[in-house]
N, C-alpha and C positions, 0 to 999 in steps of 0.2 A: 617561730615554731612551725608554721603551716609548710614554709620553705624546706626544713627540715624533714618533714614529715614525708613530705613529697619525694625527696632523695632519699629516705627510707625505703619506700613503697615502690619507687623505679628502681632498689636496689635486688630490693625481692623477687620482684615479676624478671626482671634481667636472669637472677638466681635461678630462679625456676623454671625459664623458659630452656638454661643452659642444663639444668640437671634434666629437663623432660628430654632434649634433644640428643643427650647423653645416655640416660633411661633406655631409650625406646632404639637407639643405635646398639645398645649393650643386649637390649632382650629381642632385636629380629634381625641385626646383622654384626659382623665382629669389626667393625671401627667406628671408632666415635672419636665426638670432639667434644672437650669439657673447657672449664674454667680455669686458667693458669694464675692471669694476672691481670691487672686495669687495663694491659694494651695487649695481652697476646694470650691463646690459647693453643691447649694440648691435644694433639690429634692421636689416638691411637691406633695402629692398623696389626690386628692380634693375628692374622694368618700370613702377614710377613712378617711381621715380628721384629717393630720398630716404632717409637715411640719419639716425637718432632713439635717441638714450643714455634709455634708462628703466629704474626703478628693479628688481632682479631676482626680486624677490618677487610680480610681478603674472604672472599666466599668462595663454600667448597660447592667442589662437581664431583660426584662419585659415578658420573654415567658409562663410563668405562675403569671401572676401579680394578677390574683386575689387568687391565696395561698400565693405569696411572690414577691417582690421587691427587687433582687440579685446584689450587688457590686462587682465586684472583680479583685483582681489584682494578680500579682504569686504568693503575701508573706501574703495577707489578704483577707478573704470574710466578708464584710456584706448584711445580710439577714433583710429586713422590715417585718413582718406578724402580721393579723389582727387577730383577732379569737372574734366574737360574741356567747354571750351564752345564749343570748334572747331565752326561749322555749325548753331549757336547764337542767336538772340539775346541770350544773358546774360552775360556779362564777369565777373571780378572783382571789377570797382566796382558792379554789382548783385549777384553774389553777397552782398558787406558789407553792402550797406546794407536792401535788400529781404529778405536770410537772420533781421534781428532784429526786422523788423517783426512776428513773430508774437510774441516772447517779450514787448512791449510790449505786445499785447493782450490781454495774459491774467493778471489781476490778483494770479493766484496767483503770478507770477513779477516779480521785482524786480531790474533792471541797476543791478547797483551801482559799476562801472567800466566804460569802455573806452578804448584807446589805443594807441598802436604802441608797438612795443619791439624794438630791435636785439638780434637773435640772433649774434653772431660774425659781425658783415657782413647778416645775414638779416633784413630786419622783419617781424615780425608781427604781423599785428591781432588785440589782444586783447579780447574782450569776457568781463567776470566779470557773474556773475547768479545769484541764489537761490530757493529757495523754503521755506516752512514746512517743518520737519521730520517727518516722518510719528509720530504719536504711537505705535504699534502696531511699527516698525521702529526698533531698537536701532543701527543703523548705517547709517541711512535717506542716503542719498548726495544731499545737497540744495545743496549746494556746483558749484556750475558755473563752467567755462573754456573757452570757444571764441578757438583761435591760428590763424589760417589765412595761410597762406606763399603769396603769388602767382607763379610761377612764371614765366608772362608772362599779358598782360593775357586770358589765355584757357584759362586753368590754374590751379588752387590746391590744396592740400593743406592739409586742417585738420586740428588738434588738439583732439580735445573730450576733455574731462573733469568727471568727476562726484566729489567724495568728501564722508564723513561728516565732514570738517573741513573749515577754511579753508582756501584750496589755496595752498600753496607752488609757484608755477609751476615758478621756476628750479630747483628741489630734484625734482624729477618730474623734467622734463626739461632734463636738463643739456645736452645741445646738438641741432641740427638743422642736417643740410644738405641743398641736392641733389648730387644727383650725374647723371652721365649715363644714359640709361635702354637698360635693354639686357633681352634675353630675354623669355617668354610666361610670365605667371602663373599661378600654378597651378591646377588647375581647383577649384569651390567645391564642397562636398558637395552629394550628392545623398538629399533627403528622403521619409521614407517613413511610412505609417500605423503606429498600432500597434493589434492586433485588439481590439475594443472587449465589453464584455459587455454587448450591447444586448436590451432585453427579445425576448420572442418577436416580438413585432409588429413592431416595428421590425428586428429581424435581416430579418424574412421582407421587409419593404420596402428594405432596404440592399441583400440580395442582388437581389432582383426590380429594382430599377432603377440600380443600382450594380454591384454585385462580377459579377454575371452577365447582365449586359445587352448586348447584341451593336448593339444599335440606340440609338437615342434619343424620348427620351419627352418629350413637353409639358408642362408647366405654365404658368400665365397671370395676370397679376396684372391685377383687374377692381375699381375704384376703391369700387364700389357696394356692393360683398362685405364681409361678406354680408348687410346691413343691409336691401340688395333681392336677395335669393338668383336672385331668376328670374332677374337680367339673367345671369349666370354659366351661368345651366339653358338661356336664350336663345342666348347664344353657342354652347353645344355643341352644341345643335340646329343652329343657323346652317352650323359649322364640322362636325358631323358625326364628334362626337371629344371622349372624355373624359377634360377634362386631371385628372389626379392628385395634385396638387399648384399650391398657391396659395400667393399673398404676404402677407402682412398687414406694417405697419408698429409700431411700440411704442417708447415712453422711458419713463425713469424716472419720468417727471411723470403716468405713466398708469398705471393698475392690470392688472394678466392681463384680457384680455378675454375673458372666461367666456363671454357667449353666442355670440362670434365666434368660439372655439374648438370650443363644441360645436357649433353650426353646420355647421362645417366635418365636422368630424367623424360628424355624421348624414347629411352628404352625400358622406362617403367620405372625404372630402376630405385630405390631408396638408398642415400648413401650412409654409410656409416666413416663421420667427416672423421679422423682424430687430428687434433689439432697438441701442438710441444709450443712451450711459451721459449722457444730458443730463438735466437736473431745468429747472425753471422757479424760480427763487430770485431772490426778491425782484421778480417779474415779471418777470423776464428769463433766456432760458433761458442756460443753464450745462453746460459739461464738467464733469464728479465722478468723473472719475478718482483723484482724490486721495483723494477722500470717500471711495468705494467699497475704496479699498484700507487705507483708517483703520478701517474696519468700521460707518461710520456708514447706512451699505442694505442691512444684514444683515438685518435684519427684511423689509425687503422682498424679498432675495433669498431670504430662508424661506418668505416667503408665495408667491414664484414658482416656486421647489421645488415646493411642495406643491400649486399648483395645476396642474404640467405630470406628478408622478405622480398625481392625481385624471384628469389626461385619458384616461391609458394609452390613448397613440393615438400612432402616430411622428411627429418634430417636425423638420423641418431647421432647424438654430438657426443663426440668421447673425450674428453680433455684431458691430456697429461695423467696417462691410465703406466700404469705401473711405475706409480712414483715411489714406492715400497722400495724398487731395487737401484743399487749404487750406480747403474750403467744411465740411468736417468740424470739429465743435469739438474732439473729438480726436485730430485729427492732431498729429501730432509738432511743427509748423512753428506749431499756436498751445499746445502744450505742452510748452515748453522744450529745444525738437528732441530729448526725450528717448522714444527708441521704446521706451525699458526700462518706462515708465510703462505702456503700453498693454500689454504682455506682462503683465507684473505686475497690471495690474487684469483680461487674458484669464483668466488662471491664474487668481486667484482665485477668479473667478465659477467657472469650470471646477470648483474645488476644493468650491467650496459646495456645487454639484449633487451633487457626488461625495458629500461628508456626508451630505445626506438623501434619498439611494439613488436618485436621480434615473437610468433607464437608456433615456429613452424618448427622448432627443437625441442626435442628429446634427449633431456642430459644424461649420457654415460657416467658413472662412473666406476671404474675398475683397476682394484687393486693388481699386484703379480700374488702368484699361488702362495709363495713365500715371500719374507722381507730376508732381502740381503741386505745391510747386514742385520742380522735377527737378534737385533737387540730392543729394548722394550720402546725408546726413543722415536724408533722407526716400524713399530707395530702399526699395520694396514688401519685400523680401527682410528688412529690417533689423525688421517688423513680424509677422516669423513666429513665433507663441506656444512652437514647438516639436510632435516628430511624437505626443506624448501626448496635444493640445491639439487637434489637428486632422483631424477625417472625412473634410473633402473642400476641395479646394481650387475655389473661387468665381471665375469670369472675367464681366466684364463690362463691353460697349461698346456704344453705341449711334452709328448712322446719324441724325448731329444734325440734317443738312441743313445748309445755310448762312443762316438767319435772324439769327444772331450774325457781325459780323466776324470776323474770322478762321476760323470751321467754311468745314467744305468736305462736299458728298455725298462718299459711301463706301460702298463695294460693300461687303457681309457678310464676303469676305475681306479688304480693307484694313481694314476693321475688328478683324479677329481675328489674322490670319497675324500679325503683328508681337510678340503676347508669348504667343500659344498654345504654340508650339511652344517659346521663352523654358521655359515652365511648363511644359511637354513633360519637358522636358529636366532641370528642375530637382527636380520631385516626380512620386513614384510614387502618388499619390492616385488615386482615381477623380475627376471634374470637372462642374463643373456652369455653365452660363448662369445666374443667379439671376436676371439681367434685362435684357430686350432688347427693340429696336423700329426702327425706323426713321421718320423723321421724313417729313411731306410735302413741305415746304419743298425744291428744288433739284434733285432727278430723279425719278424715274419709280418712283414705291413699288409698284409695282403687280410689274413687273420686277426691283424689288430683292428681295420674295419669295420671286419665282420662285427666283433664283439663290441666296438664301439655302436654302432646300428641298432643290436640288441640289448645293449646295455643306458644309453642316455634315456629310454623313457621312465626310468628308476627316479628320474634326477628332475619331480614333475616342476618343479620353479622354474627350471629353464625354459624358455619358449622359442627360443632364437639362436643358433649354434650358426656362426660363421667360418667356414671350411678356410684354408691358407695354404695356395698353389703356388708356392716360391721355393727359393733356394737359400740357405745360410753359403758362407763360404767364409774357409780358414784362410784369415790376414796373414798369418806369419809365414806361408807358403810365398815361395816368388811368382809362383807359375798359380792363376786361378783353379784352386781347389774347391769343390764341394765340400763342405764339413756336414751339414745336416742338409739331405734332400727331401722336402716333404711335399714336393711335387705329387700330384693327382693323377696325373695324365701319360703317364711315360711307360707303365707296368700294365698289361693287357689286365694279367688277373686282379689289380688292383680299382679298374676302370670298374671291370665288374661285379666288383663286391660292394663298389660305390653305387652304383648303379640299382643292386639290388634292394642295398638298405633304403636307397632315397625314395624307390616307390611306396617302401612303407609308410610311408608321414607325408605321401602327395594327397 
């Protein structure tokens, strides 16, 4: 009787605890998750307007709910997301078909079904797909299911899932419907630094141009640098202003560049390293994300340990910054739309640094302005390492001109206003431009300056706007063509409009 009694009593408080958690999700936000059955509950999300039985052992994240509605447990994650393409050129039927063009290109993943399937009246398209199992990871989630529910031809809600087994679809999710949509969602967290133990040098430069900076400061990435130092020494004689920070580029396929660092560093200089997790294998470069997180660049990330404490000089480390867009080899969209990959391979480098007392970095991170392709999968948000992993949050657009179909010129605000204040709103970081320019091609650069000049002190997050003195050029040309010139130095009146704005913020 006592034994009974007892499963009575854990029946109630279980009962109670699932109707409070229901309750209080019903009366301050519009999704909740209630009691189904001994092994799975009902999730409802009223302002998309879809209603999903999952198993009750997975725990929810709603910290970004309005890109996605996260389950998960150590051996399974399901992921809910909504994607409207109201105003749009993209549909459903490109959603389908253009959404797995990246999983086919990327050798390390393998489609080993897809097909529709009736849900209670509902089809879904399902796409199954794999990958090697990570040899280092005991429950390595390599088992993949994309189900996405078209709602109308301008609507879809998918279902992704990841587990360390073969996925039982129907056994996960026992049903799906919609239902009618009603109420405002609830708002997603807001993210914040955590204080970091950066050596003396670098604190004194975080503060100085971050944490107590009222104004904003220059830096310029100069193609030459510093292999011809003067042209760098040239411009700031030119421009009359010395920028404090520079770009340099790096991949895995390349070693720490020892003299471009000291370099930099006997001319003052702060670098801003960006570092691509791409190798050159078997002549042809490569994503190693996988690699990196198997421990197969451990050597190399020891030997870049130890060449960024030999520098002990501050570093703004920017890693794999516009992973948002398809032209990246590790974007999400050609790595098994899985964003967990790229957190997981941030972290770990983060983790390595940490090992061998690395405290002279400043981690970047920076999404692109837009996700190509902009579907919910690939939303910038869903690529956030978390606030242990990240110093400063990275924005970055440029004034393309219209040399390509479809660009259009853009004033330095249509350029920014659109996901500045997005980023505003979403993280408490300090902020930086990592790279910018404006292109010749289509209006008046000389005037776009200007307004850029008088316009970024509007944008107070920012503190660090990084100039980009180079050239794009059109491949499909035989003969070396300029496509976007967004060169500094070439237009008299353009010298000096630069020139003007920069004494304002000296």
């Amino acid at each position: 009787m006592k034994f009974k009694n007892i499963i009575i009593m854990s029946a109630i408080i279980y009962l109670f605890t699932i109707f409070n958690v229901a309750f209080a999700s019903e009366t301050n936000v519009s999704t909740m998750m209630e009691f189904y059955s001994s092994s799975h509950n009902k999730y409802t999300n009223n302002p998309y307007g879809y209603e999903i039985i999952l198993p009750n052992n997975l725990k929810l994240n709603e910290d970004i709910v309005s890109v996605k509605s996260r389950f998960e447990s150590d051996d399974l994650v399901v992921e809910i997301l909504y994607d409207n393409f109201y105003n749009t050129l993209d549909s459903t039927t490109t959603y389908n078909s253009y959404g797995n063009k990246g999983i086919e290109r990327n050798e390390e993943f393998q489609i080993t079904d897809e097909y529709n399937h009736n849900f209670n009246g509902i089809y879904g398209h399902i796409v199954l797909y794999e990958r090697r199992k990570l040899k280092n990871e005991e429950s390595d989630r390599n088992y993949y299911a994309t189900i996405s529910f078209s709602r109308t031809s301008k609507e879809v809600v998918t279902i992704f899932m990841k587990s360390s087994q073969p996925l039982y679809i129907e056994y996960i999710m026992q049903n799906f419907k919609f239902i009618e949509k009603s109420g405002q969602l609830k708002s997603d967290v807001v993210f914040e630094p955590v204080k970091k133990n950066f050596d003396k040098k670098t604190q004194e430069f975080y503060d100085k141009y971050f944490a107590n900076n009222e104004k904003v400061d220059f830096g310029i990435f100069e193609p030459t640098f510093p292999t011809y130092a003067y042209r760098l020494q040239q411009l700031e004689g030119i421009f009359d202003y010395n920028f404090p920070v520079v770009l340099l580029y790096n991949t895995f396929s390349l070693p720490y560049k020892t003299d471009y660092m000291n370099k930099a560093k006997e001319l003052g200089k702060v670098v801003e390293y960006t570092l691509y997790t791409t190798d050159i294998v078997d002549g042809k470069e490569k994503d190693i994300t996988l690699d990196i997180i198997e421990g197969k660049y451990d050597e190399y990330l020891e030997q870049l340990a130890q060449s960024f404490n030999a520098h002990d000089f501050p570093v703004l480390f920017r890693l794999n910054n516009e992973m948002n867009g398809a032209w990246v080899l590790y974007s999400s969209y050609l790595v098994g739309k899985d964003t967990d990959l790229y957190i997981e391979c941030w972290r770990y480098i983060y983790d390595k640094f940490q090992d061998y007392g690395v405290d002279n970095l400043i981690f970047v991170w920076n999404p692109n302005e837009l996700s190509f392709p902009n579907f919910a999968y690939n939303n910038y948000l869903s690529y956030y390492p978390g606030n242990k992993y990240v110093d400063i949050v990275g924005l970055t657009a440029y004034n393309t001109g219209n040399y390509y179909y479809g660009e259009k010129w853009r004033s330095f605000s249509e350029a920014y206003d659109h996901f500045y204040f997005d980023y505003a709103a979403r993280f408490k970081h300090p902020m930086m431009i990592t790279e910018y320019s404006s292109s010749s091609t289509g209006g008046n650069k000389t005037e776009w300056f200007k307004d850029m000049f008088n316009t970024i002190n509007k944008y107070d997050r920012i503190k660090l706007a990084v100039l980009w003195n180079g050239q794009d050029y059109d491949t499909s040309k035989p003969n070396k063509t300029v496509s976007r010139n967004y060169r500094l130095d070439l237009d008299e009146s353009v010298i000096q409009v630069i020139k003007e704005g920069l004494q304002k913020y000296k």
